[in-house]
ROPAPA-702483 format. One record per residue (C-alpha): y, x, z negated; chain; residue in one letter. Coordinates in Angstrom, 1 decimal, always signed. Each point is the difference from the previous one (the first is absolute). Layout:
N
<rec north="Y" east="X" up="Z" miba="A" fivex="A"/>
...
END
This chain:
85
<rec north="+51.1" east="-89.6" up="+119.3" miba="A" fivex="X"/>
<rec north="+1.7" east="-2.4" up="-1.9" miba="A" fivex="X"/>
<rec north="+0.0" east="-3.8" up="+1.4" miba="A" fivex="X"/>
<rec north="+4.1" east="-1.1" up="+0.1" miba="A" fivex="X"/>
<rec north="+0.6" east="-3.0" up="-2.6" miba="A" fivex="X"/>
<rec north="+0.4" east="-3.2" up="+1.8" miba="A" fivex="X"/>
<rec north="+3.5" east="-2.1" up="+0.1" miba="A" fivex="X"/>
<rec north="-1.9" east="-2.4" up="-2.3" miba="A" fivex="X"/>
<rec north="-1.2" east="+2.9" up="-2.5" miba="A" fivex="X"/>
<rec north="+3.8" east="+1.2" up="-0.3" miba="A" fivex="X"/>
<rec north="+1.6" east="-3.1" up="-0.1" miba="A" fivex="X"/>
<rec north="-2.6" east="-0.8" up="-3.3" miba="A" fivex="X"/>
<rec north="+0.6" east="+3.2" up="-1.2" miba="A" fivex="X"/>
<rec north="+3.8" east="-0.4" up="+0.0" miba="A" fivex="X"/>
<rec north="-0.3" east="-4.0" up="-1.3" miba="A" fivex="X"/>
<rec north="-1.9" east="+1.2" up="-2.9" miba="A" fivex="X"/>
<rec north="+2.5" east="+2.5" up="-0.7" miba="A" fivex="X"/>
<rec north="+2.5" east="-2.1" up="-0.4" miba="A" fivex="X"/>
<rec north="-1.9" east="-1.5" up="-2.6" miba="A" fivex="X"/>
<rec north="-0.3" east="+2.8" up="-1.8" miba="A" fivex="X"/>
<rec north="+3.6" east="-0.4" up="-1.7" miba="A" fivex="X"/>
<rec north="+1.6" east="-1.4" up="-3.0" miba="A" fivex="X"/>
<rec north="+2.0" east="-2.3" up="+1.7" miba="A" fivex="X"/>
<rec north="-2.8" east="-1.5" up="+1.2" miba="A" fivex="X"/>
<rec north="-2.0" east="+0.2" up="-3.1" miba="A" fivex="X"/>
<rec north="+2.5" east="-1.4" up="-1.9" miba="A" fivex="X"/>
<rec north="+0.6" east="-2.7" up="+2.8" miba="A" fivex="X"/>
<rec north="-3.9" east="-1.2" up="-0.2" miba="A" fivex="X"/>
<rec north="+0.2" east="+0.1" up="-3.6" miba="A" fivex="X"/>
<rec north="+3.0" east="-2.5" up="-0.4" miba="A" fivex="X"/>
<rec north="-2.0" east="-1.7" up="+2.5" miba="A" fivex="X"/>
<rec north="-3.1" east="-0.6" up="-1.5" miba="A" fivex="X"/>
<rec north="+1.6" east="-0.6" up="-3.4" miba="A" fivex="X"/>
<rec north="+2.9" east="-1.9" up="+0.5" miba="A" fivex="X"/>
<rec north="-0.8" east="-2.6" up="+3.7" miba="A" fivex="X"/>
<rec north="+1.8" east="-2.6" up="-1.2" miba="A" fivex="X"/>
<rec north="+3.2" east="+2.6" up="-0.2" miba="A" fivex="X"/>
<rec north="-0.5" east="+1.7" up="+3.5" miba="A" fivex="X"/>
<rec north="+2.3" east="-2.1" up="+1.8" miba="A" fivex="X"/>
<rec north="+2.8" east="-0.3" up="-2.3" miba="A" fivex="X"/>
<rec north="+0.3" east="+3.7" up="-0.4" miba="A" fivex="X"/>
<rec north="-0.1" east="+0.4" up="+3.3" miba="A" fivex="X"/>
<rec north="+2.8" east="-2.1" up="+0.5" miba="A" fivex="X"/>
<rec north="+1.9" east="+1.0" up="-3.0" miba="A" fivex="X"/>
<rec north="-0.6" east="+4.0" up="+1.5" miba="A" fivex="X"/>
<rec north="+1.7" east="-1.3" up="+3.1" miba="A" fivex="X"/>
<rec north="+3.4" east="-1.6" up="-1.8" miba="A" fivex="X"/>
<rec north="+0.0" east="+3.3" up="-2.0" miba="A" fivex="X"/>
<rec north="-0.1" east="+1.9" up="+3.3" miba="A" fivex="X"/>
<rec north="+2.6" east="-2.0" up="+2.0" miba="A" fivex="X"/>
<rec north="+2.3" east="-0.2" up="-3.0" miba="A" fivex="X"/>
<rec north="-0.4" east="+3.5" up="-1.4" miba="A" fivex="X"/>
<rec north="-1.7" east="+1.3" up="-3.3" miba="A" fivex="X"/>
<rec north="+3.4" east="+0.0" up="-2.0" miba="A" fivex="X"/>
<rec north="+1.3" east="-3.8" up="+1.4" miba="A" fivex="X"/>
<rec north="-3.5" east="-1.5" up="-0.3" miba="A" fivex="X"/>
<rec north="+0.3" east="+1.0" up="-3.6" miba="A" fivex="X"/>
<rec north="+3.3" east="-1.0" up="-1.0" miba="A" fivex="X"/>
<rec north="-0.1" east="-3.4" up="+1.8" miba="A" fivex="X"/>
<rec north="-3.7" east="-0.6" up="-2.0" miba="A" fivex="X"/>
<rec north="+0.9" east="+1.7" up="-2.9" miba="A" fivex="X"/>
<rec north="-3.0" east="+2.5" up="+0.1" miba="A" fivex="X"/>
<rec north="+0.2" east="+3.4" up="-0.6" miba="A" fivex="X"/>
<rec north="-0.5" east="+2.5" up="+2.8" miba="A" fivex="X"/>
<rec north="-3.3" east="+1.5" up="-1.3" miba="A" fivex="X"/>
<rec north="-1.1" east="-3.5" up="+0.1" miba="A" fivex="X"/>
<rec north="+1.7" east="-0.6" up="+3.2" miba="A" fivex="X"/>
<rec north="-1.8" east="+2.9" up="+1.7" miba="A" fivex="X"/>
<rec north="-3.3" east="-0.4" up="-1.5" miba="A" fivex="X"/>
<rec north="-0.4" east="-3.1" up="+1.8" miba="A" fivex="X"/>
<rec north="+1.5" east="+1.4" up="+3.3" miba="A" fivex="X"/>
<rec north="-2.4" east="+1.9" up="-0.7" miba="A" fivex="X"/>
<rec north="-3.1" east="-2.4" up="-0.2" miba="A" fivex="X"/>
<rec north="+1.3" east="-2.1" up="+2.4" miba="A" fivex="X"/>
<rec north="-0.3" east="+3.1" up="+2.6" miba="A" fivex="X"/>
<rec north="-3.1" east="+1.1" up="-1.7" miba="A" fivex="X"/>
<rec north="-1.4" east="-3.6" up="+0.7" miba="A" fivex="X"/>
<rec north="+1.0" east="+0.1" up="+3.7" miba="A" fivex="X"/>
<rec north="-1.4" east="+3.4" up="+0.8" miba="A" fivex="X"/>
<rec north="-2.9" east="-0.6" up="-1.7" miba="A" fivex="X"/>
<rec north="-0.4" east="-3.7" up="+2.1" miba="A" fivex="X"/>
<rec north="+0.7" east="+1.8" up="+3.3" miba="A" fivex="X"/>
<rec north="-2.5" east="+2.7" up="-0.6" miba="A" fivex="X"/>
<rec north="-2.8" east="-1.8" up="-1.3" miba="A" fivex="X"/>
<rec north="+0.5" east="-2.7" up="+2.7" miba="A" fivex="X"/>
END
């Protein structure tokens, strides 16, 4: 008979799947290469999301690839934080 996985076995088992993403690889990458950035995409991630991808870029004169990629790192950043935390 098999023994039931503990609450503590699942609850690893789900954390390390959650790390088993691209998001969060590509968050722990920008986080390991660029620390001295991590904050200020994070915040600039933020503007773009309360502003909107198309306003954000206008009003900074970026481009909305550009725009979204670092939405996209900022989020990346944050997911990968709150995991690995």
């Amino acid at each position: 008979m098999a023994a039931k996985p503990s609450r503590a076995t699942g609850a690893d088992s789900f954390l390390e799947s959650l790390m088993d993403t691209s998001l969060y690889s590509m968050g722990a990458y920008f986080s390991d290469e660029h620390p001295d950035l991590v904050e200020d995409v994070i915040g600039e991630s933020e503007a773009i999301a309360a502003a909107g991808l198309r306003a954000y870029a206008e009003q900074n004169d970026m481009t909305l690839e550009s725009c979204f990629e670092t939405l996209l790192t900022g989020l990346a950043v944050r997911y990968y934080n709150a995991v690995a935390s």
